[in-house]
C-alpha positions as CSV (number, residue, x, y, z in Angstrom):
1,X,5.8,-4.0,20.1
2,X,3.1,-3.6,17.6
3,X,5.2,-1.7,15.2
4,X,8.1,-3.8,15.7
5,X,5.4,-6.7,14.6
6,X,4.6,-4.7,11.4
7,X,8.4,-3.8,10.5
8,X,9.1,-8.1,11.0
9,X,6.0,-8.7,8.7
10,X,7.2,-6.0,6.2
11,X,10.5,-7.3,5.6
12,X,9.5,-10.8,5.2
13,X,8.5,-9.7,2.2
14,X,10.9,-11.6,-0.4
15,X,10.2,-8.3,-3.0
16,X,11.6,-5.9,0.0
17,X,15.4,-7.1,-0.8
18,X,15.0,-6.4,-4.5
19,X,13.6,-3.2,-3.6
20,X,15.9,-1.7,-0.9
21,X,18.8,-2.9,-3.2
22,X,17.1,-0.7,-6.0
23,X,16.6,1.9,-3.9
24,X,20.6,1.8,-2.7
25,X,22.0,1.2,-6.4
26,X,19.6,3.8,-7.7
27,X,21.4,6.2,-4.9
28,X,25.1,5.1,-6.2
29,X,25.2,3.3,-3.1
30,X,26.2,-0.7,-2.8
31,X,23.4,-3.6,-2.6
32,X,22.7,-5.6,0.5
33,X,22.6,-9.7,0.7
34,X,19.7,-9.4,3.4
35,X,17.8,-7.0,5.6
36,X,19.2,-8.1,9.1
37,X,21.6,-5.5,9.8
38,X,19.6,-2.6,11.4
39,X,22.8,-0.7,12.1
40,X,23.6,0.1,8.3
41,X,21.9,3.5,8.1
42,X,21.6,3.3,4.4
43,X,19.7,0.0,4.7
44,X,17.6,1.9,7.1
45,X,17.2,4.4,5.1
46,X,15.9,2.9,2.1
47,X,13.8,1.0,4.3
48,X,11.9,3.9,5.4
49,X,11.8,5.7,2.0
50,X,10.0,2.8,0.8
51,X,7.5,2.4,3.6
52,X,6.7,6.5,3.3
53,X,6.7,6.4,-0.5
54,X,4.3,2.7,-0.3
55,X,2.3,4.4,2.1
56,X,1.5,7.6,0.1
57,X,1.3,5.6,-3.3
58,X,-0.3,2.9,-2.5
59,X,-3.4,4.9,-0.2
60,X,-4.7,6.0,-3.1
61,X,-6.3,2.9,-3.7
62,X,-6.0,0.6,-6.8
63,X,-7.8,-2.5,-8.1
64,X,-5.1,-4.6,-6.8
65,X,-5.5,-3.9,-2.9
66,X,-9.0,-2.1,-2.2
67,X,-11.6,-5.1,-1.7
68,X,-15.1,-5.6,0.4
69,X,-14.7,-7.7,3.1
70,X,-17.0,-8.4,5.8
71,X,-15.7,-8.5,9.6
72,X,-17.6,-10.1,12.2
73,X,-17.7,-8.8,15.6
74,X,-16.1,-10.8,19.0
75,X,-17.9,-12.5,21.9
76,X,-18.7,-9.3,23.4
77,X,-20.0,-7.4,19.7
78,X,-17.0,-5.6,19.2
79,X,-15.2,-5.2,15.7
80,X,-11.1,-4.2,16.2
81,X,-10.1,-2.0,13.5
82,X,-8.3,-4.0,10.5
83,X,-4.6,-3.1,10.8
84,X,-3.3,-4.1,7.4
85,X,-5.5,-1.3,5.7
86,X,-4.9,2.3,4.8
87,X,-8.7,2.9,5.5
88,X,-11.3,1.7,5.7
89,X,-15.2,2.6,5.2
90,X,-18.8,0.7,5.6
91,X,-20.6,-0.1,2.3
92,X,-24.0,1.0,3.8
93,X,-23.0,4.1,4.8
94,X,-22.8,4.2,7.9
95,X,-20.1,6.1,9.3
96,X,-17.1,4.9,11.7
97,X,-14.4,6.0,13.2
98,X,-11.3,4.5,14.6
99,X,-11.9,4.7,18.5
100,X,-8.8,2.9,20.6
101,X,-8.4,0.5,17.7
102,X,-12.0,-0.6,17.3
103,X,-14.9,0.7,15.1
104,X,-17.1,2.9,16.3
105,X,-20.2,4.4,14.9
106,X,-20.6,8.0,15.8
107,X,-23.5,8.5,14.4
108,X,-25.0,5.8,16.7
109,X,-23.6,7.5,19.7
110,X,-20.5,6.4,19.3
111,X,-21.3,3.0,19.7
112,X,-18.8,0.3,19.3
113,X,-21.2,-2.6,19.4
114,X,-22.5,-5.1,16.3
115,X,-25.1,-7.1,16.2
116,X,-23.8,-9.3,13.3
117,X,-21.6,-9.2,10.2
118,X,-20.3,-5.5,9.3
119,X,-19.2,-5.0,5.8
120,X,-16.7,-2.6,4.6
121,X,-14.6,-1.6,2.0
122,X,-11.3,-1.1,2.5
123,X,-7.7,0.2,0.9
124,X,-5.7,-2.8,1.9
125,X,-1.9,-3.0,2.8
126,X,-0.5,-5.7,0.5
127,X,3.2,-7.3,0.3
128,X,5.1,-6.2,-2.3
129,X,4.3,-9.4,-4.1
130,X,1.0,-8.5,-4.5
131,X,1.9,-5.5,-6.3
132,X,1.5,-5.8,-10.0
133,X,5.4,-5.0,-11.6
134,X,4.3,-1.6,-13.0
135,X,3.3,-0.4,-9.4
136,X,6.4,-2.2,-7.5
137,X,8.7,-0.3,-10.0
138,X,7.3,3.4,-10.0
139,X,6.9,2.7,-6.2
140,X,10.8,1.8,-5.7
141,X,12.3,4.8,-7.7
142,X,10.0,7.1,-6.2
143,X,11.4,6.0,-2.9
144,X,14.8,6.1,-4.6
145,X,14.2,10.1,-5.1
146,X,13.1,10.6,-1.7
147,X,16.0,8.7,-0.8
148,X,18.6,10.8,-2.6
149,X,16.4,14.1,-1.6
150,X,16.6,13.2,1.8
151,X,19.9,11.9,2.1
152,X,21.9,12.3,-1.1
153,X,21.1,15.6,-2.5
154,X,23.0,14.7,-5.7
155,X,22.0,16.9,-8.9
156,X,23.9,13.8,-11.2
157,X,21.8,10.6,-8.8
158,X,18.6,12.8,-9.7
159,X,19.1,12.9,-13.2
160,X,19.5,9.3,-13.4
161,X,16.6,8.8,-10.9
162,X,14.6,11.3,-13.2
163,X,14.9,9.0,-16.2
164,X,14.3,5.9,-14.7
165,X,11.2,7.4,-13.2
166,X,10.0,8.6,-16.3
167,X,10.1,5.0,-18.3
168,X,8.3,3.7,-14.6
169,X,5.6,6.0,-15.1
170,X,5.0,5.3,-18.3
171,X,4.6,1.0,-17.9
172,X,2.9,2.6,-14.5
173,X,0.3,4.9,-16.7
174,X,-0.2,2.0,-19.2
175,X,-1.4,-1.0,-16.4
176,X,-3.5,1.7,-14.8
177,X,-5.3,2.9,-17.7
178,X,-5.4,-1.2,-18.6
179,X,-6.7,-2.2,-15.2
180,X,-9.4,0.5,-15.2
181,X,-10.5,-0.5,-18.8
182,X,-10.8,-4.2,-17.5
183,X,-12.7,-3.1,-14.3
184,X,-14.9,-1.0,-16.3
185,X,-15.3,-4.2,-18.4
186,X,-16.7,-6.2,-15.3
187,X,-18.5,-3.7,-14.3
188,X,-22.6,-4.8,-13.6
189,X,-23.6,-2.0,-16.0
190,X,-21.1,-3.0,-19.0
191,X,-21.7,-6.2,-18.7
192,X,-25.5,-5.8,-19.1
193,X,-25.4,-3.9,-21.9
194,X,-23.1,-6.3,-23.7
195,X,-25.8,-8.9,-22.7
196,X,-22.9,-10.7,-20.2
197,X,-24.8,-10.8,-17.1
């Protein structure tokens, strides 16, 4: 049930359309009007090729979807694990573990209960939306050569796929190095040299 939750939430995404239909005209295959017909294997398909490719890409971590949150424990001092994030980790240190979908300190003998607020920071699963362009677009023809890997294995799709890749890299390269010279900007130590803070 839980997955089938996740797979409804994914695909009301309004960027998964444009992105499955990339995927399938990137493959030489026809676009789809909408995402309700689970028994077009192609629609599947790209489906899962974007999900694997998001999930590898997008783990990483980037500016857009990592972020310190605090959570705050239940009536009985228990914290569930957040499931819209690739991972997550405590900002003091301390180390946890995901135990039967709830944190759990190891180190503390593998204690699950909290006191209070627990902060962490955490790689964050995001709609497409929330993907800055450059991202989106390396993301959907990488999906589009696992796609044609997977399923196509045509030497003249690849080609194609190649090139297009090559141009999303590069707008991909560009934001990245231009996000990480903004976030080096804002950082505390920049900012006090520069007599900001």
């Amino acid at each position: 049930m839980l997955y089938m939750e996740r797979l409804q939430n994914y695909q009301s995404d309004p960027m998964l359309l444009d992105a499955v239909n990339t995927v399938l005209n990137e493959c030489g295959i026809d676009g789809v009007s909408s995402l309700e017909d689970q028994s077009n294997l192609d629609l599947v398909n790209a489906i899962k090729c974007i999900q694997d490719t998001s999930r590898v890409l997008l783990s990483k971590g980037f500016s857009f979807n990592t972020f310190i949150t605090t959570l705050m424990p239940d009536m009985d001092g228990f914290i569930r694990w957040p499931q819209n994030t690739y991972t997550i980790r405590a900002t003091d240190g301390t180390r946890i573990v995901n135990q039967a979908g709830y944190i759990v300190k190891p180190d503390d003998g593998f204690s699950a209960k909290f006191d209070g607020p627990f902060e962490i920071e955490g790689i964050f699963i995001l709609p497409f939306s929330s993907i800055p362009i450059p991202v989106f677009d390396y993301l959907v023809l990488r999906a589009a050569e696992v796609m044609n890997d997977r399923w196509i294995s045509s030497d003249v799709v690849q080609v194609a796929i190649d090139k297009h890749i090559q141009e999303a890299w590069l707008n991909f390269r560009q934001w990245w190095i231009d996000d990480d010279n903004t976030s080096m900007m804002e950082s505390g130590a920049v900012q006090a040299i520069t007599g900001r803070t």
